[in-house]
N, C-alpha and C positions, 0 to 999 in steps of 0.2 A: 397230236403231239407237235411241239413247234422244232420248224426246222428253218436254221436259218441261211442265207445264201450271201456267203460277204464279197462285192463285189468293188471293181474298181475299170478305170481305165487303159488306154494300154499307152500311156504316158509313163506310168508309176515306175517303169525301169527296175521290177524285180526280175530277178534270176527266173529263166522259164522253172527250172526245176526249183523254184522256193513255190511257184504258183502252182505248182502240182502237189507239191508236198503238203501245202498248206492248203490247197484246194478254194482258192481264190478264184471266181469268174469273173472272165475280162472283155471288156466291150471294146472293140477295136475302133479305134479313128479313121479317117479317109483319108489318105493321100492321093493328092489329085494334080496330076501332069495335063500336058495339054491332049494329049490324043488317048488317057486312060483314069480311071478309076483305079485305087487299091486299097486293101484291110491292111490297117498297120500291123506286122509283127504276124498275118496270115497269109495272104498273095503278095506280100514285101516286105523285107529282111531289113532291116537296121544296115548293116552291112552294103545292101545294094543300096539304099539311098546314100548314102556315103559314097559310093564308087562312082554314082550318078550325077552329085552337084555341082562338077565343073560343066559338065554339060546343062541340066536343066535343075531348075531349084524349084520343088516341086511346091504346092499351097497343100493347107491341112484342114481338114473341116472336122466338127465335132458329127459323131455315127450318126447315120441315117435314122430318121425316126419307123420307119417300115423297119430296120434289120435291129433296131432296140425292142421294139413287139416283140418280134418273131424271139429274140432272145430272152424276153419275158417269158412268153410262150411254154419256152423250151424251161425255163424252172420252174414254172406251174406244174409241167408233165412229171417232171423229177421230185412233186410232190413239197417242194418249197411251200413255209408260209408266211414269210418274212424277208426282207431285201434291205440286207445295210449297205448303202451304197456311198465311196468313195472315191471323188474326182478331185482333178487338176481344178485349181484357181477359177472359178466363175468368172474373174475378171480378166483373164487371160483365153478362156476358151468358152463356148455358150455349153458345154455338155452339160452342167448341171441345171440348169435353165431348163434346158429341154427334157430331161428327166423329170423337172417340179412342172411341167406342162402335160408329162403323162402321168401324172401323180391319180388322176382319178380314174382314167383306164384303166392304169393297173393296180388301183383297189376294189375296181367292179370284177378284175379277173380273180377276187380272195385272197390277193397278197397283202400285207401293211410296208411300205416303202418308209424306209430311215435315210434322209439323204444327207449328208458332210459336205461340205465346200470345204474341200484341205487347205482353200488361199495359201498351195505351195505347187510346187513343179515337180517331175522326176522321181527321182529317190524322195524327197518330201514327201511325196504321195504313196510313197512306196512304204516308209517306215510308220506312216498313219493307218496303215492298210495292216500291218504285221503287229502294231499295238493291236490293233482292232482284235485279230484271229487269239490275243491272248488273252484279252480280256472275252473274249463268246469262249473261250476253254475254261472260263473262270465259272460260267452260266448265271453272270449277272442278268437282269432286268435290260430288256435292251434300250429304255430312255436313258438308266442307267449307264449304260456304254458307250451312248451317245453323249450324255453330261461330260462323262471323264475324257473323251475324243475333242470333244468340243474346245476344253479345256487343256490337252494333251499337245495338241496340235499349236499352239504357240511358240511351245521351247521348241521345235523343229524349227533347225535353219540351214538352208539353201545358200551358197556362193558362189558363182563363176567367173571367169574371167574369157572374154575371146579376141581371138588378132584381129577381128575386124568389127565393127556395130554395122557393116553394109548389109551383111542380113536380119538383123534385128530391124533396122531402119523397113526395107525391102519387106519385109513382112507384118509390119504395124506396130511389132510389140516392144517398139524401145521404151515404153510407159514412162517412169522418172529419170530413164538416163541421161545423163547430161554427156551429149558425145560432137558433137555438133563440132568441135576442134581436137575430137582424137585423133583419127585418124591423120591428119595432118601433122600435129606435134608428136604423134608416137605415143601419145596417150591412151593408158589402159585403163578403164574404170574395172573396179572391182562391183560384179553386179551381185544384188541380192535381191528378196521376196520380202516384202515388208507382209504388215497385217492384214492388210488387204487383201493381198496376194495380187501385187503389184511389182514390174521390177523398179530398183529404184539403186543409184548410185551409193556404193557403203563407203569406198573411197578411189584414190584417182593415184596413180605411178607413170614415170613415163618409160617406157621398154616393155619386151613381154617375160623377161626374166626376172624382173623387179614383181613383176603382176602377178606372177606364181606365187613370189617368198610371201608375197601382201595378201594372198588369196589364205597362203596356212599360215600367213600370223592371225590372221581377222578369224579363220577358224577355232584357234588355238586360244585368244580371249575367247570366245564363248564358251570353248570347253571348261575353261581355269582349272580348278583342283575336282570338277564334279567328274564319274563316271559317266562315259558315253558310247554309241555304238558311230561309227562314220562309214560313208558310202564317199569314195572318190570316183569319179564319173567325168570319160573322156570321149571326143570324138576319134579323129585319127591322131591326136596326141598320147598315143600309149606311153611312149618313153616317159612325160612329163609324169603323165599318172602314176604309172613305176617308181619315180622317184619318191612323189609327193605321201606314197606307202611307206616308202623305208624311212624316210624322214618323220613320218606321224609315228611307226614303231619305236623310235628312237629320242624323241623328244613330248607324245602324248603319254603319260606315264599313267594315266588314268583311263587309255582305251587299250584293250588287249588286242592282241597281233589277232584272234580271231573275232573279233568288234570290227574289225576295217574289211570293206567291200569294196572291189573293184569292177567297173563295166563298164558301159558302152551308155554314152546317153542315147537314148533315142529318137526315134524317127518324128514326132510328137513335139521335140524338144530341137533337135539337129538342121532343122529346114529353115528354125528362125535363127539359133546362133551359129548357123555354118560347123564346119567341119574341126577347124581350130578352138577347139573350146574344153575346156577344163574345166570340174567345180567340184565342188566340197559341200555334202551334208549331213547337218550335225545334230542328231539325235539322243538328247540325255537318257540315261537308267534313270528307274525312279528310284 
């Protein structure tokens, strides 16, 4: 009998308890300090990386390929015989890479692996993860659920806005942003995830209060008159996030008060765009 095992990163920035509930298995990232080692979201909190970035800004690597085995391993034993597996942006991070490099190991161990490149970040990977678990409750064909994912995952859109691109820079991933004269003029670019799953500049304000209103207006075109679910997603900017709630209740007339998600970006996500960072993502109903 086929059992299938939906899997994702620990980027995707879901609720621990949607991951429980839904029973999603997650493969944790590295963070990696100078004097340690740690599992994202297992030996370190979202929280303490955050409390830790004035002091040191850690590096992030995609999971070790020995502790992906051994994770293999352990859903071979639990009688899996199918892995739909969805990651963060291949072009932002190498995990899915390195997954399609154990593609024949672990079909010699009896599994068939389904891999997705979400080319998105965070909640992006988090609300491609939660189509997923609705369509395997549907017990389509799983090329099938793959076609429609494949296809799914376009209308997901990702935008943030942060006080500074020193850690984007610092970390490699400022990809198409043009920031080279933010920080000087007080310029804020409004960043987003193209198709690639690339960041890339959506548009440019100069203040950080302006970059907020520009972050939910460029949400709020994509939403227009369609049904949607949204995920607003802060570092230590809670307040802003707060707000940017009661403002989507009140002028999103087409997302319900419980369509809107609020959290924590995380650890995955928080080391490249630092601590001050806000963003908006926008997941159509079908």
């Amino acid at each position: 009998m086929k059992k299938v095992a939906l899997i994702t990163d620990s980027t995707c920035d879901l609720p621990k308890e949607w991951i429980k509930q839904y029973d999603i298995k997650v493969i944790p990232l590295q963070i990696i300090y100078k004097e340690a080692e740690y599992q994202d979201g297992i030996d370190l909190t979202t929280q303490e990386i955050y409390d830790n970035l004035d002091k040191e800004v850690p590096k992030t690597s995609l999971p070790s390929i020995g502790k992906t085995l051994d994770f293999i391993d352990d859903l071979k034993a639990q009688e899996y015989t199918d892995i739909l597996a969805i990651h963060i942006s291949g072009n932002l991070s190498g995990t899915v890479k390195m997954l399609e490099s154990l593609r024949e190991k672990i079909t010699n161990k009896g599994l068939n692996l389904y891999i997705i490149d979400s080319k998105s970040v965070s909640m992006g990977v988090g609300f491609l993860v939660l189509k997923a678990k609705s369509l395997l409750d549907e017990d389509l064909a799983l090329s099938e659920i793959v076609e429609k994912l494949e296809s799914f995952k376009k209308e997901i859109k990702v935008f943030f806005v942060v006080k500074t691109l020193d850690f984007l820079r610092k970390g490699g991933r400022i990809g198409l942003v043009e920031g080279a004269i933010g920080d000087i003029l007080n310029i804020k670019p409004i960043i987003g995830v193209n198709e690639e799953g690339v960041y890339h500049t959506e548009a440019k304000v100069r203040g950080w209060n302006r970059a907020l209103n520009k972050l939910f207006e460029t949400a709020k075109d994509v939403i227009g008159n369609k049904k949607a679910k949204i995920g607003i997603l802060h570092g230590v900017t809670i307040e802003e996030a707060n707000n940017l709630v009661e403002k989507s209740k009140n002028e999103l007339k087409t997302v319900s008060g419980e369509d809107i998600m609020i959290g924590y970006i995380g650890a995955g996500i928080c080391v490249h765009s630092g601590p001050e960072v806000v963003g908006i993502v926008v997941c159509p109903e079908e």
